[in-house]
SELUMMAR-207840 format. One line per 5 residues: number of its first residue (from 1); their letters; for each residue x, y, z of N, C-alpha, C. Coordinates in steps of 0.2 Angstrom, whole numbers. Atoms other than C-alpha are relative to their C-alpha. Last residue first. Layout:
N
NUM = A = X/Y/Z/X/Y/Z/X/Y/Z ~ ... $
END
This chain:
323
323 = XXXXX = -4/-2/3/-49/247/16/0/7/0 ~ -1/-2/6/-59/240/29/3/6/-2 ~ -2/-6/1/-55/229/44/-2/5/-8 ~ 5/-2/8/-63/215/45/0/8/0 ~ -3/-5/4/-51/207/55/-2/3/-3 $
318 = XXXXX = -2/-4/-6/-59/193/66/4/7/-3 ~ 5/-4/-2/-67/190/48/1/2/6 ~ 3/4/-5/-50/189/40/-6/1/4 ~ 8/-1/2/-39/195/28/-1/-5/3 ~ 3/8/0/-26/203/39/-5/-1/-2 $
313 = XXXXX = 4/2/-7/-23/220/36/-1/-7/-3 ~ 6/3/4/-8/223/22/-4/-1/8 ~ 6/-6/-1/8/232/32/-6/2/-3 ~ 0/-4/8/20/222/22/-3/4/3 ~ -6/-5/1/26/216/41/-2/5/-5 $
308 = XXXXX = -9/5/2/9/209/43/3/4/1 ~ -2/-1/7/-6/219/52/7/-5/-1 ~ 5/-1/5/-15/221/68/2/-4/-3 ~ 1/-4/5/0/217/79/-6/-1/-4 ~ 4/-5/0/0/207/95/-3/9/-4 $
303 = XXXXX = 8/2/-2/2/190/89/-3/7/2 ~ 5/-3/4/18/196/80/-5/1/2 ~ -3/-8/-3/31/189/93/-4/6/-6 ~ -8/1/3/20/174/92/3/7/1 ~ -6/-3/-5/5/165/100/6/1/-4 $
298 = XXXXX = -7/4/-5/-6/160/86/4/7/4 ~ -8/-1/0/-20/173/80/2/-5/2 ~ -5/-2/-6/-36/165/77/4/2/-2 ~ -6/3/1/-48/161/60/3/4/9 ~ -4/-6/-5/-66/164/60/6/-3/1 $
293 = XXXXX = 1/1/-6/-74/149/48/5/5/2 ~ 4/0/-4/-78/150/31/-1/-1/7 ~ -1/6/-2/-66/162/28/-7/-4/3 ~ 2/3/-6/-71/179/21/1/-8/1 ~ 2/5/1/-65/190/8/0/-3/5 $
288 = XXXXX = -2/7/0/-66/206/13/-2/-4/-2 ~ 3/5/-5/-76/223/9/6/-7/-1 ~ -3/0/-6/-71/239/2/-1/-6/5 ~ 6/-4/-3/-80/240/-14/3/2/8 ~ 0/-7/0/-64/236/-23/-3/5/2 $
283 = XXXXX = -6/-3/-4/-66/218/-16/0/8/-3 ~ 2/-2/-6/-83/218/-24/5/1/4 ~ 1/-7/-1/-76/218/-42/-3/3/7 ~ -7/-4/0/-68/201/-37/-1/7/1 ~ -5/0/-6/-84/194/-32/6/4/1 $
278 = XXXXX = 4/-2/-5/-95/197/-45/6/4/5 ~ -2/-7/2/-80/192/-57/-4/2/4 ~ -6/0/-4/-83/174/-47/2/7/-3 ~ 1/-3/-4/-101/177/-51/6/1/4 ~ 3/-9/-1/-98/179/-68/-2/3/7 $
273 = XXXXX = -6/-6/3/-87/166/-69/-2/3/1 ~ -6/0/-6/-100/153/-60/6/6/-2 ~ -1/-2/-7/-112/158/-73/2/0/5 ~ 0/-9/0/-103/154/-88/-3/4/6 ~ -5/-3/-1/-101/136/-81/2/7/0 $
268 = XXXXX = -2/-2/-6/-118/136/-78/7/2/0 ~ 4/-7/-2/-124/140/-96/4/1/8 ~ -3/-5/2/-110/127/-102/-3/6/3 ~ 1/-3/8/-115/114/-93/2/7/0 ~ 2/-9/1/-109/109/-74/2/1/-9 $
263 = XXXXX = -3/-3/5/-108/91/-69/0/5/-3 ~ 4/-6/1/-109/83/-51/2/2/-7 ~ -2/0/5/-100/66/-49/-7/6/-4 ~ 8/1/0/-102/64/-31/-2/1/-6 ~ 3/4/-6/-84/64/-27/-7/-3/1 $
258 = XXXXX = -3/3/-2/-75/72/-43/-5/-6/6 ~ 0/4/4/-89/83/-49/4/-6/1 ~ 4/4/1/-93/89/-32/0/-4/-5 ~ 1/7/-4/-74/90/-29/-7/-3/0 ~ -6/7/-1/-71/99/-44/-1/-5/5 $
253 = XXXXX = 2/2/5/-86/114/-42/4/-8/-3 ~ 6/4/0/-81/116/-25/-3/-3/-5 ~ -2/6/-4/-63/121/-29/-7/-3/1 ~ -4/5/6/-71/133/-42/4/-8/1 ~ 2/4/3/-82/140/-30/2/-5/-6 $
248 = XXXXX = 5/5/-3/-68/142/-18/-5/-5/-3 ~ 0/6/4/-57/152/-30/-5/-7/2 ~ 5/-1/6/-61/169/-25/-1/-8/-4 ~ 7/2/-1/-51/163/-10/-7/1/-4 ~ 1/8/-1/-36/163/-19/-5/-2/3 $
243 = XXXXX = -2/2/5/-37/181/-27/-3/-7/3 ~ 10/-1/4/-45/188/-12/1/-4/-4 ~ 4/6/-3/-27/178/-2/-7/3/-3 ~ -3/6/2/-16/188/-16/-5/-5/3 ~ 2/0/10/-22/206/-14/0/-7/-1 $
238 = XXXXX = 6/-1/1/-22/203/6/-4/1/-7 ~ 5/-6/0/-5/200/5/-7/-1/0 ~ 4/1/5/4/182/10/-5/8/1 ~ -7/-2/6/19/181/24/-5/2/-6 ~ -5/-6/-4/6/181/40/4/2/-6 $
233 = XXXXX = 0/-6/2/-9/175/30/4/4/3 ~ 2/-2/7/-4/158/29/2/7/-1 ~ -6/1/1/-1/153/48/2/6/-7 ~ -5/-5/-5/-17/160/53/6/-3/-3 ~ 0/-7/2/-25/151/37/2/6/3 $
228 = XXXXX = -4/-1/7/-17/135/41/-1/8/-3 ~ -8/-2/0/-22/135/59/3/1/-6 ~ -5/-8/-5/-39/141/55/4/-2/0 ~ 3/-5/3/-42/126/41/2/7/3 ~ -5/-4/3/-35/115/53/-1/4/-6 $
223 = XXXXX = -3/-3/-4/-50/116/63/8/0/-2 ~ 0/-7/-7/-62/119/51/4/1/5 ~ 3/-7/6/-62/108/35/-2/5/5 ~ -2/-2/6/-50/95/43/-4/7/-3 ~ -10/-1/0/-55/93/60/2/3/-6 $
218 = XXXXX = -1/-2/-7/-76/94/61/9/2/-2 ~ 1/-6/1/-79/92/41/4/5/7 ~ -5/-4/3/-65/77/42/-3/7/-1 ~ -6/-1/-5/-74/70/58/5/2/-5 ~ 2/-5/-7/-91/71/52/7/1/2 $
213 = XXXXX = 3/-8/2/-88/64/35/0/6/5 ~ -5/1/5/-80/47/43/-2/8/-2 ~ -6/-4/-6/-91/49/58/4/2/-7 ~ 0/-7/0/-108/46/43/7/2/6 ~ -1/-1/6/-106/27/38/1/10/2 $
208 = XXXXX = -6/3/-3/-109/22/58/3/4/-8 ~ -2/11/2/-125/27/58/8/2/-1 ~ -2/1/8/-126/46/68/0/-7/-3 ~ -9/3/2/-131/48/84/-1/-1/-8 ~ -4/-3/-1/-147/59/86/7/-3/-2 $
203 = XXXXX = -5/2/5/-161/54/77/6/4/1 ~ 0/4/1/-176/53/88/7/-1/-6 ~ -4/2/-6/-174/70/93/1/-9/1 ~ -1/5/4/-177/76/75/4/-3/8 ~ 4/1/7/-184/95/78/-1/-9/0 $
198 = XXXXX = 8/-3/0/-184/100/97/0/-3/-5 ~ 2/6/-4/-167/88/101/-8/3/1 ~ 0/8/2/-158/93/84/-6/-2/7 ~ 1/1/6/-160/113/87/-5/-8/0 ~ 9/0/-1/-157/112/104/-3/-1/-4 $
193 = XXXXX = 3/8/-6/-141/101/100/-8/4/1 ~ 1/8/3/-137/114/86/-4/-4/1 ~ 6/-1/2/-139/130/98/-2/-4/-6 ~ 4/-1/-2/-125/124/109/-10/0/-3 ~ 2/7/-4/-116/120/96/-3/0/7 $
188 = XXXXX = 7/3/3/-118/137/90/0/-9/0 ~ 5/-1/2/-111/145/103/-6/-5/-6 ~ 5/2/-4/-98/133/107/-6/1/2 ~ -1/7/2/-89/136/90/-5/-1/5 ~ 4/-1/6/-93/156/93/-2/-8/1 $
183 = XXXXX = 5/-1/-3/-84/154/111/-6/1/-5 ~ 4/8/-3/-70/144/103/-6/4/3 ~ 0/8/5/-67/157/91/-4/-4/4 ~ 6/-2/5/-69/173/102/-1/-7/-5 ~ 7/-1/-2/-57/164/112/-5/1/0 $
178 = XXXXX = 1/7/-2/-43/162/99/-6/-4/5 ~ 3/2/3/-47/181/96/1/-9/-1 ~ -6/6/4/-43/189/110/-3/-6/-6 ~ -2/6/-3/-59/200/111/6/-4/-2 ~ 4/3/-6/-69/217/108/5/-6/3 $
173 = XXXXX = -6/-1/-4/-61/218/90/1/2/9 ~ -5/4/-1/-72/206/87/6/3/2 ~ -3/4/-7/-87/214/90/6/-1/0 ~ 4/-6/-7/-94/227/77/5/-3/7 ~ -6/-5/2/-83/218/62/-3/2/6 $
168 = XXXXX = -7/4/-1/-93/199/65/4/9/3 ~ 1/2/-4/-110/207/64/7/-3/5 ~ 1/-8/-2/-104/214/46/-1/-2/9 ~ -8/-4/2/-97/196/42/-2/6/3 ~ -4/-1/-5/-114/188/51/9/1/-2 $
163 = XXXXX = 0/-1/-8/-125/195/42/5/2/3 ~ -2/-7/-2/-116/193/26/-1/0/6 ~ -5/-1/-1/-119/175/32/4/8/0 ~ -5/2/-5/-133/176/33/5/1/2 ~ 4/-6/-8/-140/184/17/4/-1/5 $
158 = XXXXX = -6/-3/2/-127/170/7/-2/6/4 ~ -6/0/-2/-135/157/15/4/7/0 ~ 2/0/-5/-154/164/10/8/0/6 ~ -1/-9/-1/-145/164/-7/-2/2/8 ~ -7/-2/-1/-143/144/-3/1/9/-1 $
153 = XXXXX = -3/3/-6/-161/141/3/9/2/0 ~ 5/-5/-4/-169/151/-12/5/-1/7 ~ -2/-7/1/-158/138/-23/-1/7/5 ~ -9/-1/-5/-163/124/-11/4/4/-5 ~ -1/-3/-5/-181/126/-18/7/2/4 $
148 = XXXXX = 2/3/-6/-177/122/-36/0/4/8 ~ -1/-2/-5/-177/131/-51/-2/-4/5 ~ 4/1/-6/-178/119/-67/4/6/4 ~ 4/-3/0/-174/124/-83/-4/-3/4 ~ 6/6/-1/-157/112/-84/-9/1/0 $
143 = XXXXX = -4/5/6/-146/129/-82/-2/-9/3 ~ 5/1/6/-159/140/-74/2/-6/-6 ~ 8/2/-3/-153/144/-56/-3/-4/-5 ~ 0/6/-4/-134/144/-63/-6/-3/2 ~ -2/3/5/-139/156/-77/3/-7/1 $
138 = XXXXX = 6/1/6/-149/168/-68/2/-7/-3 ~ 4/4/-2/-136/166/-54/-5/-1/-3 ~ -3/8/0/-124/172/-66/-3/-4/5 ~ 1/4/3/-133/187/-70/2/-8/0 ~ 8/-1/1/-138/194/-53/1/-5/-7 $
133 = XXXXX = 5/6/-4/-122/191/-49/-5/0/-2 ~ -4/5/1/-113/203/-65/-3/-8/7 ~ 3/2/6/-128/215/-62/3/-6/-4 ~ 7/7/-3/-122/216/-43/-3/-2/-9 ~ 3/7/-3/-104/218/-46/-5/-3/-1 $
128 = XXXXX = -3/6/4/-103/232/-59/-3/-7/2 ~ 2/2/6/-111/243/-51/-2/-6/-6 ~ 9/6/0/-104/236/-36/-5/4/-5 ~ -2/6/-2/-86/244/-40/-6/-4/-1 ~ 1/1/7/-95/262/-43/1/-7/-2 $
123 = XXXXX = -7/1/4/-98/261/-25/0/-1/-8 ~ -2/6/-1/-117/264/-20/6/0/-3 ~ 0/2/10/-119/281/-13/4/-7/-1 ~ -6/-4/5/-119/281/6/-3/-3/-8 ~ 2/-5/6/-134/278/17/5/2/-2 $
118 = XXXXX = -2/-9/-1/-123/270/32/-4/5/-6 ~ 0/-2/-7/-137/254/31/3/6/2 ~ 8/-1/0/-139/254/12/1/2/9 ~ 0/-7/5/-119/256/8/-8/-1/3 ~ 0/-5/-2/-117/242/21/1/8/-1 $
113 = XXXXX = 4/-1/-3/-129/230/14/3/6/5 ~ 7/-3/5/-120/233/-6/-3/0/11 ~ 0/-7/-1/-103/231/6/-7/4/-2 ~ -5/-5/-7/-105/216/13/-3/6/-2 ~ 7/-3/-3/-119/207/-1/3/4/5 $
108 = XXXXX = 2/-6/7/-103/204/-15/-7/4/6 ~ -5/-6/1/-94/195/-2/-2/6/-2 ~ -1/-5/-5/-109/185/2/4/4/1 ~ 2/-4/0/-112/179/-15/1/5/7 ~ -9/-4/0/-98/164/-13/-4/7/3 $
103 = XXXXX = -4/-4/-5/-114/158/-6/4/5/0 ~ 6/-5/-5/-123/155/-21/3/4/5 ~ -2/-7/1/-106/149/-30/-6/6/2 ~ -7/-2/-1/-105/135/-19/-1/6/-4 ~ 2/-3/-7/-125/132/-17/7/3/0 $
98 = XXXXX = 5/-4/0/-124/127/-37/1/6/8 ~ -4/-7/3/-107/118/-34/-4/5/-2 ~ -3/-6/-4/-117/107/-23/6/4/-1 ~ -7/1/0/-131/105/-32/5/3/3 ~ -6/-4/7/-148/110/-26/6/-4/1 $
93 = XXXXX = 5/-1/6/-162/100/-15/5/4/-5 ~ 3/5/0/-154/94/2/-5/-1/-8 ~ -6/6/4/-138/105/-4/-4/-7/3 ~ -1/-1/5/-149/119/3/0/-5/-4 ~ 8/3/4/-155/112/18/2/3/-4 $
88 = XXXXX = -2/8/1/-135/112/24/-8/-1/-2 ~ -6/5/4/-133/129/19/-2/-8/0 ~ 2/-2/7/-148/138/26/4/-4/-5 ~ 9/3/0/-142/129/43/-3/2/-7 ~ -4/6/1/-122/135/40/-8/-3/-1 $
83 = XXXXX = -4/3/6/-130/150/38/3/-4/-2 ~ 2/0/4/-140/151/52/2/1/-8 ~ 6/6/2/-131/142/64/-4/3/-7 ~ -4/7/2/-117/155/60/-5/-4/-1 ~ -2/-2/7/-128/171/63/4/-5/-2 $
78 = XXXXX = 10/-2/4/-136/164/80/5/1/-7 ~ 2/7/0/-116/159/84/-7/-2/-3 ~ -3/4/5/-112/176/82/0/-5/-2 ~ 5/-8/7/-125/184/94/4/-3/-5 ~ 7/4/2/-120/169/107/-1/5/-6 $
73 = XXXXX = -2/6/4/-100/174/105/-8/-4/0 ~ -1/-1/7/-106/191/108/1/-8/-3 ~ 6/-4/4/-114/188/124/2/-1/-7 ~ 4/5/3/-100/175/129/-6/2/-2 ~ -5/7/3/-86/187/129/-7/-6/-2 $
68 = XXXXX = 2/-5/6/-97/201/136/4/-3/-6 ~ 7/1/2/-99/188/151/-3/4/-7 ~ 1/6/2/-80/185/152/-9/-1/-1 ~ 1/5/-4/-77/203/154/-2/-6/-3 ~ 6/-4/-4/-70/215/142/0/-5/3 $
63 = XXXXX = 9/5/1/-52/210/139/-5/2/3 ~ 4/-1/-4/-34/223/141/-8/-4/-3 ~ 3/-5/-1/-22/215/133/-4/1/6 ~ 0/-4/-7/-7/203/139/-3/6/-3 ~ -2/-9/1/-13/192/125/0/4/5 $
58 = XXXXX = 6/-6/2/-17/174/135/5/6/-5 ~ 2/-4/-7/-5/158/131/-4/7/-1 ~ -1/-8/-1/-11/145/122/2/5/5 ~ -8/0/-1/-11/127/129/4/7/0 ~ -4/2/-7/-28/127/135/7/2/-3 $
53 = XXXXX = 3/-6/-5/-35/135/118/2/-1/8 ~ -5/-5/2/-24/123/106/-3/6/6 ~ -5/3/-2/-33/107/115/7/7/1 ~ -1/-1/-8/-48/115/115/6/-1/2 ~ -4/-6/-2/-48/118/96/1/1/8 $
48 = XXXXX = -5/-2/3/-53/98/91/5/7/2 ~ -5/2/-2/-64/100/103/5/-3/-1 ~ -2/-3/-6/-73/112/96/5/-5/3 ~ -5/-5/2/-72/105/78/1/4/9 ~ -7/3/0/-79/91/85/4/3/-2 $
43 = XXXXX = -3/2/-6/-93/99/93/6/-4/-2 ~ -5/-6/-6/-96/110/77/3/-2/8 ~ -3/-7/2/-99/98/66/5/1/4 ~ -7/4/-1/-108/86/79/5/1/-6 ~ -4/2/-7/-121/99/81/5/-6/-1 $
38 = XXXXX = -4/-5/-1/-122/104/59/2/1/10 ~ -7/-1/4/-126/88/56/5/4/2 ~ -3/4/-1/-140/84/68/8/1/-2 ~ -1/-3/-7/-148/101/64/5/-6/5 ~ -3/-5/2/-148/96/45/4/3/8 $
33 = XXXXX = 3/-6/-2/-154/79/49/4/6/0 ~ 1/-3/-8/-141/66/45/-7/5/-4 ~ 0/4/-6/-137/52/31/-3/4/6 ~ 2/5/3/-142/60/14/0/-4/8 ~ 9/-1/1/-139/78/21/-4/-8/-2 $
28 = XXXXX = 2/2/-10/-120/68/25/-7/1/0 ~ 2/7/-2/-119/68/5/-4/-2/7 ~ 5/3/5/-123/86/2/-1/-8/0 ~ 4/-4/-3/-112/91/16/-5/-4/-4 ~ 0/2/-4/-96/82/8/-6/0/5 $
23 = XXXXX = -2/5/4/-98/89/-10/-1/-5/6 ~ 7/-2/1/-99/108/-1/-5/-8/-2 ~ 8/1/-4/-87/103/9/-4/2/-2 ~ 1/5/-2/-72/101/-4/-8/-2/4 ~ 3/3/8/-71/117/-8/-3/-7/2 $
18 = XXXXX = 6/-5/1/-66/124/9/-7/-4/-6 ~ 2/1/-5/-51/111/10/-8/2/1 ~ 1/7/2/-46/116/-7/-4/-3/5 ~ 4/-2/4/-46/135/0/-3/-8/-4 ~ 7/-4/-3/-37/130/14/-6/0/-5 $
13 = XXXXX = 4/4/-2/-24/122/3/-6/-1/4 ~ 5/3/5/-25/136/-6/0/-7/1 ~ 5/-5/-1/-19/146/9/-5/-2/-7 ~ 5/3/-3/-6/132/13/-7/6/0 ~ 1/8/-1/3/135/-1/-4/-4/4 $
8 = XXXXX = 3/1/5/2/154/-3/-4/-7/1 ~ 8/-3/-2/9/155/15/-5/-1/-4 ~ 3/7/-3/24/142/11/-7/3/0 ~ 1/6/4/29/152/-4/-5/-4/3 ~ 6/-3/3/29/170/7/-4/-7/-5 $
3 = XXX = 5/-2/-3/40/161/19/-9/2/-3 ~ 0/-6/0/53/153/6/-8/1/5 ~ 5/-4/5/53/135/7/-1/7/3 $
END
């Protein structure tokens, strides 16, 4: 298979992967505590990556110290737990192709929160954007004429995690990025468990019914999800991966319906379009599309280039280079 074919291919199976756990998270919400969930999450997914982290070999750059290494990766960690935390109380009270196209919103919040903070004119591009989200949450929030709390919960997500996209660009290029990754992972499993053993410390294992979930979120919807999306976006542009990961909420809308047999009317339906056109019009504001988890370089004779061959920057939050 042609290079640029394979890259596509596994960049929508990423994106399917992605989709999937909104559908997955809403159920475990049923079995775990939010704080519970989201530490053995990220401890599985940790060690799940430990294995590629040892074997690895280092980038012969020059690295800040290993304490400027786990500063940042606490400060991104904070900004992770709270997004993934807004999230998983979300989808204890809204549907989970509802919180999927909430979130997507973070795209569209990058550059609107860094036009406000550089004082610049708002791009013509987000014009457009925000009166296209604003309507299509109108219309996801309201389609049944109930608003629930875990809507507020999952915009609250999409705050966040902007956060931590713009909080991501300041640092990362600060650090090798495989362990930038696992010092995030550790970050917020660290801050999980204290989480879980102030809130719900009486509820730390899980029943038997919830590994099953835990350990495709952990491996499958995060730690091959980075390998696949370093792989991916070596031969795949930057136009092509906004396109595919524009498709998330749409992936999430399918396996809620499929898995947990969620159903989206016409009013929502129109909604999620408009926020996935939201979205699109927001990459021409200058801002990337975002994975939900920081992706690595692999070791290769490329590992220490910015950029692909095409000469497109990597779309990526350790790469949040703008256009």
């Amino acid at each position: 298979m042609p290079p640029h074919s394979l890259g596509l291919l596994l960049l929508v199976l990423v994106t399917l992967l992605w989709g999937s756990t909104f559908a997955v998270v809403k159920v475990l919400g049923e079995l775990l505590p939010p704080p519970v969930l989201i530490a053995w999450r990220f401890l599985i997914a940790g060690a799940a990556l430990l294995p590629i982290l040892v074997l690895a070999r280092p980038q012969e750059t020059s690295q800040p110290s290993p304490r400027r290494l786990w500063q940042d990766g606490l400060s991104l960690g904070a900004w992770l737990i709270a997004g993934y935390g807004t999230q998983t109380v979300a989808l204890q009270t809204t549907s989970a192709n509802r919180a999927a196209f909430f979130t997507a919103l973070s795209v569209v919040l990058v550059p609107v929160w860094l036009t406000f903070a550089q004082r610049r004119s708002l791009p013509r591009a987000l014009w457009l954007a925000l009166p296209l989200a604003v309507g299509g949450l109108a219309l996801l929030s309201w389609e049944g004429g109930a608003l629930v709390v875990g809507d507020a919960w999952a915009l609250a997500c999409a705050v966040t995690y902007a956060g931590f996209i713009i909080a991501l660009e300041r640092s990362a290029s600060r650090h090798e990025a495989l362990r930038f990754t696992f010092a995030q992972l550790l970050a917020v499993t660290l801050l999980a468990w204290g989480w879980a053993l102030l809130a719900t410390p009486a509820q730390l294992w899980p029943p038997a019914a919830a590994w099953g979930p835990l350990l495709y979120l952990g491996v499958a919807a995060t730690a091959v999800t980075t390998l696949f999306q370093t792989v991916g976006q070596r031969a795949v542009s930057a136009a092509e991966a906004s396109l595919i990961y524009a498709l998330e909420p749409v992936m999430a809308t399918f396996f809620s319906f499929l898995l947990i047999g969620e159903r989206v009317g016409l009013g929502g339906a129109l909604g999620g379009l408009l926020v996935i056109a939201a979205t699109l019009f927001s990459q021409r504001a200058g801002t990337e599309p975002h994975p939900e988890t920081p992706t690595f370089q692999l070791e290769s004779e490329e590992a220490s280039s910015p950029s692909k061959a095409a000469g497109e920057p990597r779309v990526s939050v350790f790469e949040n280079q703008r256009r």
